[in-house]
N, C-alpha and C positions, 0 to 999 in steps of 0.2 A: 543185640550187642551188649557186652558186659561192661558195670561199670566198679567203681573203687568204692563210690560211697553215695548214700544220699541222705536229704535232709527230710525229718516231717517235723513242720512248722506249724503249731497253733498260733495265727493270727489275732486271734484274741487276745494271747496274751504278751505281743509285741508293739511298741507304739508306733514305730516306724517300720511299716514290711521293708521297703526299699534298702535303708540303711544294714539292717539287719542283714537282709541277702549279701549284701554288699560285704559285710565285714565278715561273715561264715563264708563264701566262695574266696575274698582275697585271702583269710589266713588258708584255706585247705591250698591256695594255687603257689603259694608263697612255701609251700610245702612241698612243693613239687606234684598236688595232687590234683588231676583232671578235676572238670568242673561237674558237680553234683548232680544227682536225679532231684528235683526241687518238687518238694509235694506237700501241697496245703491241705490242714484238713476243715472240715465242716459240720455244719452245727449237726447233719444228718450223720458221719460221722466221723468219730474223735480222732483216727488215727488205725483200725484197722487195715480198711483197705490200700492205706498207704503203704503200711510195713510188707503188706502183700505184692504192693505192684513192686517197693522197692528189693525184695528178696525174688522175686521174678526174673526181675534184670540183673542179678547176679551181687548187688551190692555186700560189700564185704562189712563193711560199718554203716549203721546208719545212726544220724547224729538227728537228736530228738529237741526239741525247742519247745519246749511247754511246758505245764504243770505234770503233777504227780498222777493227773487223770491221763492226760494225752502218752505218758511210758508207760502205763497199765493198758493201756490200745494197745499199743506197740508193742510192748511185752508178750503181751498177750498170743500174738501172731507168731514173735520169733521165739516164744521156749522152745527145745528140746533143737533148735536147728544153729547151726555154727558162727551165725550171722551175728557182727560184735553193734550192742547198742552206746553212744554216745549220749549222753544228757550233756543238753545245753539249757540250766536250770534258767526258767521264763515264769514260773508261776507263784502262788502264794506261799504255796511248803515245800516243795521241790526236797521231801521227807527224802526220797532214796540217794538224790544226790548232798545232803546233806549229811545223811549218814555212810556214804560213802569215800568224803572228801573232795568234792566236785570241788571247785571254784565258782563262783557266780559268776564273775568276768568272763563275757564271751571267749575273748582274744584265750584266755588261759581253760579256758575247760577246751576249746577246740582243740590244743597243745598235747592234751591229758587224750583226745582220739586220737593224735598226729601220734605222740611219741610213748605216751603210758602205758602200763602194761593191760592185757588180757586176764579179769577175774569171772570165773566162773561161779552164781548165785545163786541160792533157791530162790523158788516161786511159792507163793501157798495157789492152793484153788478149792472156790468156794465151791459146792456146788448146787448145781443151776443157775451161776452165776458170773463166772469166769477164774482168772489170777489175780490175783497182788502179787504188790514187789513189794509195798511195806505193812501192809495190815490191814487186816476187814475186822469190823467191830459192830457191834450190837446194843442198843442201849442210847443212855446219855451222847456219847460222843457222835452218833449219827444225827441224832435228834440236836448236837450243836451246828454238824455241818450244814443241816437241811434248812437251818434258821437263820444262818448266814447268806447274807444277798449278795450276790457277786460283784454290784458297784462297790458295798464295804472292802469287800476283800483286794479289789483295786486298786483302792485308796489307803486302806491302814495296812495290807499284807497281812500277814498271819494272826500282827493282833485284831484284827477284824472278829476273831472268832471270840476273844474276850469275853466284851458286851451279851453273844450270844451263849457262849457257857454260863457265865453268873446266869443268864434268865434261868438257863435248866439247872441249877444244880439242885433246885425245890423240888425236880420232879422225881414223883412216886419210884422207887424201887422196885424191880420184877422176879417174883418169884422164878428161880432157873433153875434146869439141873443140867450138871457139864460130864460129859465122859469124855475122859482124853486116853488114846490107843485102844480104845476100846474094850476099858477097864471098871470098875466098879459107876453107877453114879453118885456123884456129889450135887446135895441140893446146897443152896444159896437164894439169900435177896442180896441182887445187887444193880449197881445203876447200870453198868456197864462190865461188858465183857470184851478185850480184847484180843483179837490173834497175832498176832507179831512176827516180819522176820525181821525187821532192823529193831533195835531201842529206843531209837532219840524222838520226841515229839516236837509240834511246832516252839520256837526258841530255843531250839536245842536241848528240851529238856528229859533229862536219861529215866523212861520211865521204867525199861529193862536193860540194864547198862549192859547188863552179861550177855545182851540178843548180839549173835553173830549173823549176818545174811549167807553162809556158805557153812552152815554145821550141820547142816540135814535136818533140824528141827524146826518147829515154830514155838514160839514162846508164848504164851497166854496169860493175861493179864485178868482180873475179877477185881472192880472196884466194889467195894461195899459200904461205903459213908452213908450215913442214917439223916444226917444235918451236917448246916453250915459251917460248924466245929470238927467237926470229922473232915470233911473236905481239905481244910488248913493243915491238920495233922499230917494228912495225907501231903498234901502237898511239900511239905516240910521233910517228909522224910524221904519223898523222890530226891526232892533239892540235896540233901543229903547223903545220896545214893546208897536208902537201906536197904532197897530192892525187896524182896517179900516180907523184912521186917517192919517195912513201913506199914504208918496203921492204916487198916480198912481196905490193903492191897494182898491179896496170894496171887502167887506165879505157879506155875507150871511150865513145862519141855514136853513137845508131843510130837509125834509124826503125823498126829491127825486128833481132831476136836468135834464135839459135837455138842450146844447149846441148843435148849430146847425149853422156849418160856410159856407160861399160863396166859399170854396175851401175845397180840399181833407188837413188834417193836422194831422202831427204824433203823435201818442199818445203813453198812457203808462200805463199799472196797474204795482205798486208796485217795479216800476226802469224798469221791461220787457216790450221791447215795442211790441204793438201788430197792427194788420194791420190801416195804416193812413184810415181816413175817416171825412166826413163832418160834424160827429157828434157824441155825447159822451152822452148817455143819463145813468141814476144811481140812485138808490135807496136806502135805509136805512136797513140792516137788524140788529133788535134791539136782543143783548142778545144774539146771532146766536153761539159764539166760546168762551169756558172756556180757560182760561189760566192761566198758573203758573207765580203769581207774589210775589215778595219780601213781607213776612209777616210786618202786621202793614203798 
């Protein structure tokens, strides 16, 4: 039997499951909409198999309750298929529903599935590694996420990662070199390499203002700060939104990217880190994942 919608819920990142269920089944039924296929996920795992069983049973939306790892599950399962995703942001950077305008309010992001319209997104995909919906990175920022403990992140939210950037910003720079579309190489030392399909980082801050999630490219970021004086600079002229004039930052537009460093370096899709290695290579998937966004 076919249904209209359902939910995958990372319990982890809800205090009360009950209430929760409770407040996501009465706004869909107050809507007029049957009651949901309700599907927890688990630490074995994050959310694939859920998107699987719920595009099984026919579900037309499914409405996602977790962090920025548990919609890269999910994601992951429904690109390329017609099946509309919901964020119900629940986690520490909920990065894609933030740069897409989500609401954090359950009652109003459920609204935004109920009544908002159908956008269609890219994906990138790493590979041997899966999708993003917002950025796989290489460098410094994996090496902040992997230093952050999950009680912190519980507790402070996104500034959780603070504490853990400052400890890295000391670390060594890696010799890279980048090809984007499969053009010349460019070497670099840099802390960190980003892939991008949205801009905004944790606190909203625009580190690619100009990144669109639906222009068919991904956006590449190359941090290069030598010291803790560069860092500032940098950071100064994000906040400022110089975008590649900022100092110690070049950008790039690709349909596809390939980093390639002189040592093993930690990496990360979408905050989850996944195994270090010398190299990070990523593609463009144009159109690939519908989502529910705030009408107009």
């Amino acid at each position: 039997m076919s249904i209209k919608s359902a939910v995958v819920i990372n319990p982890s990142k809800v205090l009360d499951l009950d209430e929760r269920r409770r407040e996501l089944c009465g706004a869909l039924g107050a809507a007029g909409w049957p009651e949901p296929l309700w599907l927890e996920t688990t630490p074995e795992d994050p959310g694939c198999g859920m998107a699987r069983a719920a595009a099984e049973h026919g579900a037309e939306v499914v409405l996602v309750c977790g962090g920025d790892g548990t919609v890269m599950a999910v994601a992951g399962e429904l690109a390329g298929t017609d099946v509309a995703v919901a964020l119900i942001p629940s986690g520490t950077g909920n990065l894609l529903a933030t740069n897409l305008g989500i609401p954090r309010d359950v009652a109003e992001a459920v609204a935004v599935a109920i009544t908002g319209e159908r956008r269609r997104i890219d994906v990138g995909e790493v590979e041997g590694a899966g999708i993003f919906t917002v950025m796989a990175g290489m460098g410094f920022d994996a090496a902040m996420v992997g230093d952050t403990p999950d009680s912190a992140k519980a507790k402070f939210g996104w500034g959780a990662y603070v504490a853990t950037g400052l400890r890295n910003l000391t670390r060594r720079r890696a010799a890279v070199r980048i090809r984007v579309d499969g053009g010349k190489w460019l070497h670099r030392r840099a802390s960190t390499v980003l892939v991008a399909n949205v801009g905004r980082l944790q606190g909203g801050l625009p580190l690619l203002p100009d990144a669109e999630p639906d222009d068919s490219y991904l956006d590449v970021a190359v941090l290069t700060p030598r010291h803790i004086g560069d860092w500032l600079r940098l950071a100064g002229g994000v906040l400022l939104r110089k975008g590649s004039d900022a100092h110690g930052l070049e950008t790039f537009r690709a349909r596809s990217v390939e980093v390639q460093a002189t040592r093993d370096e930690p990496r990360e899709l979408d905050g989850d880190v996944i195994a270090p290695a010398r190299r990070l290579a990523a593609r463009v998937r144009p159109g690939a994942l519908t989502v529910c966004v705030p009408a107009g």
